[in-house]
C-alpha positions as CSV (number, residue, x, y, z in Angstrom):
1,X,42.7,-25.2,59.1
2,X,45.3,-22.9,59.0
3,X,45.7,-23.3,54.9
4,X,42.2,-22.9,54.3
5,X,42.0,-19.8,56.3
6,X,45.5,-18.6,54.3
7,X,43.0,-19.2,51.0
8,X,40.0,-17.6,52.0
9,X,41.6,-14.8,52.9
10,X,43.8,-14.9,49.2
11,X,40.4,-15.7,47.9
12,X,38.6,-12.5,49.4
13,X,41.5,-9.9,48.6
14,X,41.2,-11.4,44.8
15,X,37.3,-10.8,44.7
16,X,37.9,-7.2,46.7
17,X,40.2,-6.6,43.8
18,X,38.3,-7.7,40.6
19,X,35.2,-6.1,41.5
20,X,37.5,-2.5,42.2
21,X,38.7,-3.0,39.0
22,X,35.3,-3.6,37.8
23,X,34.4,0.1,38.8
24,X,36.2,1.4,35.9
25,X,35.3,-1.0,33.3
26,X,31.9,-1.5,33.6
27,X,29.9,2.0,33.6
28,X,26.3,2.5,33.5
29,X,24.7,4.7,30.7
30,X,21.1,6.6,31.3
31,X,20.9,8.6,28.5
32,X,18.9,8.0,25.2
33,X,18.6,4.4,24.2
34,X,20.9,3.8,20.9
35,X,18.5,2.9,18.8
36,X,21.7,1.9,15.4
37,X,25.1,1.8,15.1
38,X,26.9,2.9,11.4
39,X,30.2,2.1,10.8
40,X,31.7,4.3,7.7
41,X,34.5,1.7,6.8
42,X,36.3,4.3,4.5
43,X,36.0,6.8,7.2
44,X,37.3,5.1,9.7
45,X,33.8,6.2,11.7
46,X,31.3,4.3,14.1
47,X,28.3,6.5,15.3
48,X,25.9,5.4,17.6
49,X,22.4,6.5,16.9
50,X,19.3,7.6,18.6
51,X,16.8,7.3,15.4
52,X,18.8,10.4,13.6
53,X,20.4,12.2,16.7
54,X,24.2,11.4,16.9
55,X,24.7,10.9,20.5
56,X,28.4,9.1,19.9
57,X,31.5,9.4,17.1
58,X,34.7,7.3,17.3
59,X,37.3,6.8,15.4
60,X,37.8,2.8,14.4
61,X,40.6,0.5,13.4
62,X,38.8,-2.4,11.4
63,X,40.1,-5.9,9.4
64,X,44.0,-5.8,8.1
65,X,42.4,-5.5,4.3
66,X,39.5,-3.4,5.2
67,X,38.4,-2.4,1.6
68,X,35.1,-4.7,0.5
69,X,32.9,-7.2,2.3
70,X,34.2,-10.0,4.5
71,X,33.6,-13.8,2.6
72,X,35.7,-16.1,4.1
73,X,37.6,-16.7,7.1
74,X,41.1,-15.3,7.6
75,X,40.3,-12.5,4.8
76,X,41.3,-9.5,7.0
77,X,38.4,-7.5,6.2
78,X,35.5,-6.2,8.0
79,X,32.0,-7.1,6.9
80,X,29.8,-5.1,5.5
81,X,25.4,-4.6,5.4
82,X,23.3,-4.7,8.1
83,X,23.3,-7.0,11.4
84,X,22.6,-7.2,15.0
85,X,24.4,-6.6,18.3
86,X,23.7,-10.3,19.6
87,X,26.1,-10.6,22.8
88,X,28.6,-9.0,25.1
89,X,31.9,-10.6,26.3
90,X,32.7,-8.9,29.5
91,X,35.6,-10.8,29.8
92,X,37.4,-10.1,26.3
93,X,41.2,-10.4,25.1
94,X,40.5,-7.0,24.2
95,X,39.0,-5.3,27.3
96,X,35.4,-5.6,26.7
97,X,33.5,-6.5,23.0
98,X,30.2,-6.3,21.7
99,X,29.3,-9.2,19.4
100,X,28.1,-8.9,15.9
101,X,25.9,-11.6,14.3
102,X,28.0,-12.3,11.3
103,X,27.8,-14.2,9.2
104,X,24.0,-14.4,8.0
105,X,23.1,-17.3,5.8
106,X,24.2,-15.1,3.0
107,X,27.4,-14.8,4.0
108,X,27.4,-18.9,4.8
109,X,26.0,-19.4,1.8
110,X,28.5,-17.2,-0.4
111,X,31.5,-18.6,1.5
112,X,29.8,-22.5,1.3
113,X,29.5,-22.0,-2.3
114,X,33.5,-21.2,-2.3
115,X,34.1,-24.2,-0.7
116,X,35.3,-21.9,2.3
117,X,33.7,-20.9,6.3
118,X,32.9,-17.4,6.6
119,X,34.4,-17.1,9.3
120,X,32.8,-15.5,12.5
121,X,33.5,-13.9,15.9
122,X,33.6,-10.5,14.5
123,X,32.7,-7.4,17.9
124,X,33.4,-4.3,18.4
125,X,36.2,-4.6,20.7
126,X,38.8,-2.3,22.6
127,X,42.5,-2.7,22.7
128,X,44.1,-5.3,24.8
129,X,47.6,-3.3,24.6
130,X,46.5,0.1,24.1
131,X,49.9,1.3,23.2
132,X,50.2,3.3,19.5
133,X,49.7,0.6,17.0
134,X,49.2,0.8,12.9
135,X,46.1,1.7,11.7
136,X,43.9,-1.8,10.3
137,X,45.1,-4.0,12.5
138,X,42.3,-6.7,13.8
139,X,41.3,-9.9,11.9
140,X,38.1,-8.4,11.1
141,X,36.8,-6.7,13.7
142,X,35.8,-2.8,14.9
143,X,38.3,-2.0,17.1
144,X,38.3,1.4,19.6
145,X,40.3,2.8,22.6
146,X,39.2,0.7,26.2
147,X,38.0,3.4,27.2
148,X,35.9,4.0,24.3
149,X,34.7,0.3,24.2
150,X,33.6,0.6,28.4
151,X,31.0,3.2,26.9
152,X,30.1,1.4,24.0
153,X,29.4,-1.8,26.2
154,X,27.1,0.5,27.9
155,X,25.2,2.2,26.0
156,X,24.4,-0.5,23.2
157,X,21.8,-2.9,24.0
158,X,21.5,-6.7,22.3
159,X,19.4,-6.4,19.4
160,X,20.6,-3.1,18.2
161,X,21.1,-2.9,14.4
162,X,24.9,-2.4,13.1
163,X,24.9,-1.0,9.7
164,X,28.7,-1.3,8.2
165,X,29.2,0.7,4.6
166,X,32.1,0.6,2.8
């Protein structure tokens, strides 16, 4: 009796814990729905949209070899054209992401045709050691500060279009 009164009580300060640290990582965002997301790979620049307004700018870290569209796994770079937010991962390597729907059956089909997967998995994510890194440094992905990525995670909703242009 005693042990499982020792757990319950480990077990309660571990949920009192996780849901103080959720506080700062999950926010809540009332402002104008984002209605797109553009991502100006040669910029180094992700604004989030309502129709034309601007309501966000960050900087961005993308793929390793940035420069041209992602074809096949382990390529380093970041896709490019138009997709869709389709999940969140609130439990990410890398603080919280926001899923992209690559590839498309293009992008299957391209990388098929080489013999080759596309390759997949590819968010907007923050940075799970947020110290000073080199610039280009994902596998593929859009990467921001953690804080950055808490506001992103709230303000985008699934089914938002991502437009990335080289």
């Amino acid at each position: 009796m005693m042990n499982r009164r020792i757990f319950g009580l480990g077990a309660m300060a571990g949920l009192a814990a996780t849901l103080s640290g959720c506080a700062s990582k999950f926010k809540t965002y009332r402002g104008p729905e984002v209605t797109s997301i553009v991502v100006n790979k040669s910029a180094r620049r992700m604004y989030l949209l309502h129709h034309t307004e601007v309501l966000k700018e960050y900087h961005v870290d993308l793929g390793f070899a940035p420069v041209g569209h992602k074809q096949v796994e382990g390529d380093g770079k970041t896709p490019e054209g138009t997709y869709l937010i389709d999940r969140k991962n609130p439990n990410s390597q890398f603080h919280l992401s926001v899923g992209i729907d690559y590839p498309n059956d293009r992008d299957r089909a391209f990388a098929a045709a080489l013999g080759k997967s596309p390759g997949g998995d590819i968010f907007i994510h923050g940075d799970a050691k947020p110290k000073k890194r080199r610039r280009d440094w994902t596998a593929g992905c859009i990467a921001v500060k953690n804080r950055e990525i808490e506001d992103i995670y709230a303000m985008v909703n699934l089914g938002t279009p991502i437009t990335l242009r080289a």
